[in-house]
GUTOR-679155 format. One record per residue (C-alpha): residue in three letters; x negated, y, z negated. Coordinates in steps of 0.001 Angstrom, whole numbers, plus 524288, in hexadecimal, padded with zeros to 5 digits. Each point is the difference from the previous one (the first is absolute). Example, Ala and Ser with C-alpha at 12.3 -4.5 7.8 and 13.67 -1.06 7.14 Angstrom:
! residues 2
ala7CFF47EE6C7E188 ser7FAA680D7080294 
//
This chain:
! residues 68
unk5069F6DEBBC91B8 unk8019D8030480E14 unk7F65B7FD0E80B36 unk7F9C380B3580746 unk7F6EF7F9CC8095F unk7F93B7F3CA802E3 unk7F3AE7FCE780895 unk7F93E7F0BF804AF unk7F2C38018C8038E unk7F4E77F740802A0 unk7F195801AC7F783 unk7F3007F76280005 unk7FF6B7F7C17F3C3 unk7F344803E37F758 unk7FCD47F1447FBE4 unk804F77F70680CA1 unk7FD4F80A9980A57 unk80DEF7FB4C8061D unk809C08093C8038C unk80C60800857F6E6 unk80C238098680115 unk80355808677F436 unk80D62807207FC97 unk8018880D1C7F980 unk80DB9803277FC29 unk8034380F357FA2E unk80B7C7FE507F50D unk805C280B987FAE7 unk8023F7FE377F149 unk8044E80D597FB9A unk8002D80EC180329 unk7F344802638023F unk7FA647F3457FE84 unk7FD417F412808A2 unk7F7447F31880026 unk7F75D7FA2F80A06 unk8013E7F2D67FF94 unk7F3B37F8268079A unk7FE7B7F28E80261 unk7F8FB7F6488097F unk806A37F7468083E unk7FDA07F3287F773 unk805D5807AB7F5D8 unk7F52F7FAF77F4AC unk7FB7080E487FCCC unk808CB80CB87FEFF unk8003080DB57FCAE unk8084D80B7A7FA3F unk7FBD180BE6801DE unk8080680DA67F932 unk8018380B7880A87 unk805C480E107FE25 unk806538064180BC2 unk7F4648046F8055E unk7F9967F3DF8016F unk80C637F87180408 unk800AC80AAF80AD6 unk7F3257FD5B803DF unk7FE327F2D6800B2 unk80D008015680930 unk7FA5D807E380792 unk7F2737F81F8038C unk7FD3F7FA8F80CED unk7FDDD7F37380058 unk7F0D780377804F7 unk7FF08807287F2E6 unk802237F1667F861 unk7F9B97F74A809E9 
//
């Protein structure tokens, strides 16, 4: 497993309406395949998403406007 790229960004919680920070990290797994691993700052909910190539290349390649 090898880290590709990692981003810290801050979103508007749905239920408090306070502003939390969030990290995305892009792990390469294998060839052609790597996970998106999502979770909030207090760390109580996460998320693994699968990607191909194409979708690790484009969520690379977003501005940060694009995730906002």
């Amino acid at each position: 497993m090898q880290l590709v790229a990692s981003r810290s960004y801050p979103f508007l919680d749905a239920e408090t309406l306070e502003e939390r920070r969030a990290r995305d990290t892009l792990l390469r797994v294998g060839e052609n395949e790597f996970f998106l691993h999502m979770t909030a700052d207090d760390g109580i909910e996460e998320r693994l998403v699968r990607f191909d190539c194409r979708s690790a290349l484009v969520w690379i390649n977003q501005e940060e406007r694009d995730w906002e």
